[in-house]
C-alpha positions in Angstrom: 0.0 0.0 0.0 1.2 3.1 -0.8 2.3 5.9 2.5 -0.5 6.9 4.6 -2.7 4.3 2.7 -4.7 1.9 4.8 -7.9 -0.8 5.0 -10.8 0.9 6.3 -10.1 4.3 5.1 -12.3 7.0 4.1 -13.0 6.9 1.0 -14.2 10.2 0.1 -10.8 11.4 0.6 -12.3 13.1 3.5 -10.1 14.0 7.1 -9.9 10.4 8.9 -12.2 9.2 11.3 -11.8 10.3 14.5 -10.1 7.1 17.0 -10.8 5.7 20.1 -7.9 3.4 20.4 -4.5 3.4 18.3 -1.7 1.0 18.2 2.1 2.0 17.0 3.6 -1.3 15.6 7.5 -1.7 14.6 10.0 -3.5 14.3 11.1 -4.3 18.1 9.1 -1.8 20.0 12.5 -0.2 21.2 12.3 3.2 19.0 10.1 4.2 16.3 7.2 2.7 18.3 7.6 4.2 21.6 8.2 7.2 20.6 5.1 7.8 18.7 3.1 6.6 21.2 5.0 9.0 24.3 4.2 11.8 21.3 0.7 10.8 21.2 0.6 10.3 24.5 0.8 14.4 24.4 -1.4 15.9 22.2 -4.5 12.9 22.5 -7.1 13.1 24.8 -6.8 10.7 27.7 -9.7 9.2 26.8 -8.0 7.3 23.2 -6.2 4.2 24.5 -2.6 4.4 23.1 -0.4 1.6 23.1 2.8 0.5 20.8 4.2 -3.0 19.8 7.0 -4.9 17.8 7.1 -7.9 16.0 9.9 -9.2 17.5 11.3 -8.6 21.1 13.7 -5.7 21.3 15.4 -3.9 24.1 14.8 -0.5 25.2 16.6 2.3 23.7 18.6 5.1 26.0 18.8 7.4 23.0 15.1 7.1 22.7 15.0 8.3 26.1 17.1 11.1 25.8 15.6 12.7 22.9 12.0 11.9 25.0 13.5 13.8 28.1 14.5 17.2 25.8 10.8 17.3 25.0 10.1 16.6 28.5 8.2 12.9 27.5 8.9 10.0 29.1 8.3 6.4 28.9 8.7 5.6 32.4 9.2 2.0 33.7 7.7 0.9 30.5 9.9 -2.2 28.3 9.3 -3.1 24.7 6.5 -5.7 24.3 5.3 -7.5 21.0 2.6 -7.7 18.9 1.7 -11.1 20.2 1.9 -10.5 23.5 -0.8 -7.8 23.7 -3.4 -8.3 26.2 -5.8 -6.1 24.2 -5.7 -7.2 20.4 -8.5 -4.7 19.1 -7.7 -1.3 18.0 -9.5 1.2 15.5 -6.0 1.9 14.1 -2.8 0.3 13.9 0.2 2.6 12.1 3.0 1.0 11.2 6.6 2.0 10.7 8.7 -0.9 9.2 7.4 -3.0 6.5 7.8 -6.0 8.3 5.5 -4.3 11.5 3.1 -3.5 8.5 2.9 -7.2 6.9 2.4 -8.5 10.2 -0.1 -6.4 11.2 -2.1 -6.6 7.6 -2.0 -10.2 8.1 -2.6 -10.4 11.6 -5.7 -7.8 11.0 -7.2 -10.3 8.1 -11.0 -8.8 7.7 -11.2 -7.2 10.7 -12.7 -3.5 10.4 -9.8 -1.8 11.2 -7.5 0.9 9.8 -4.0 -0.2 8.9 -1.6 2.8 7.9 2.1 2.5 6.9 4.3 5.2 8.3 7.5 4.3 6.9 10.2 6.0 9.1 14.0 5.4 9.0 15.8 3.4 12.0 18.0 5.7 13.6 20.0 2.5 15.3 21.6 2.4 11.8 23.7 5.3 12.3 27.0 5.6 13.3 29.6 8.3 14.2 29.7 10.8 17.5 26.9 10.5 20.2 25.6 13.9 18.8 25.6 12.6 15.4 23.3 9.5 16.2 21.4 11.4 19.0 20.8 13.9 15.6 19.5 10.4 13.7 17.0 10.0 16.5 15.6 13.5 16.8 15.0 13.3 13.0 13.3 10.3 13.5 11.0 12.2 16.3 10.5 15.3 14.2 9.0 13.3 11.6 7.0 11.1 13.5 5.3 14.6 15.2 4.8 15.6 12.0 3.2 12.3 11.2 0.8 12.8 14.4 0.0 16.1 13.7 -1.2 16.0 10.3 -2.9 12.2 11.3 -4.9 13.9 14.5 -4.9 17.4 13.3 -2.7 18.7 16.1 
């Protein structure tokens, strides 16, 4: 599916349906994933559940933390879970951010009436260099995933 598209979506072209529950899906729940939903976490209402996933286990990040803390976000105690773990399967949207997050959550979502979108985002784990340098890759990697929400949830 092409960026932004997803099963369920309007098809008018219209702005998307409002959510009561959304579900960030990657590849190990370490970085893309908890960020976006710490972001979310932000500008939602309390009342939409927010939760985020990867398909395989991954450990948690301290760059995603530090680039949380400069925007004064944290994830707390929180570790990265998967997919298959989730006590809660059911969400009106699920956006993923690796292909592999976005085949498993097509697949797992079969003909369920939910919204799948594909956010494609870079993994910042990839780069190398000074601490700055990377801690640079990761605050890309925020900046574009707030843009993401923003334009998604009209914030």
């Amino acid at each position: 599916m092409a960026d932004g598209a997803g099963k369920g979506g309007d098809a008018s072209g219209g702005p998307p349906a409002k959510v009561s529950s959304v579900l960030f899906l990657c590849g190990m729940n370490a970085i893309r994933s908890p960020i976006a939903e710490a972001l979310a976490r932000s500008v939602l209402p309390q009342t939409v559940y927010i939760a985020s996933a990867g398909v395989r286990q991954g450990r948690r990040d301290p760059f995603v933390d530090a680039v949380l803390a400069e925007r004064g976000l944290s994830l707390g105690d929180r570790q990265p879970q998967r997919f298959e773990d989730l006590e809660d399967g059911y969400f009106d949207l699920i956006v993923t951010m690796a292909p592999e997050a976005h085949h498993a959550a097509l697949d797992a979502t079969g003909t369920a009436s939910v919204e799948v979108e594909f956010w494609p985002m870079p993994d910042p784990s990839v780069v190398t260099g000074s601490r700055e340098q990377i801690l640079e890759a990761y605050r890309d990697v925020l900046k574009r995933i707030e843009q993401r929400i923003e334009r998604r949830f009209g914030r």
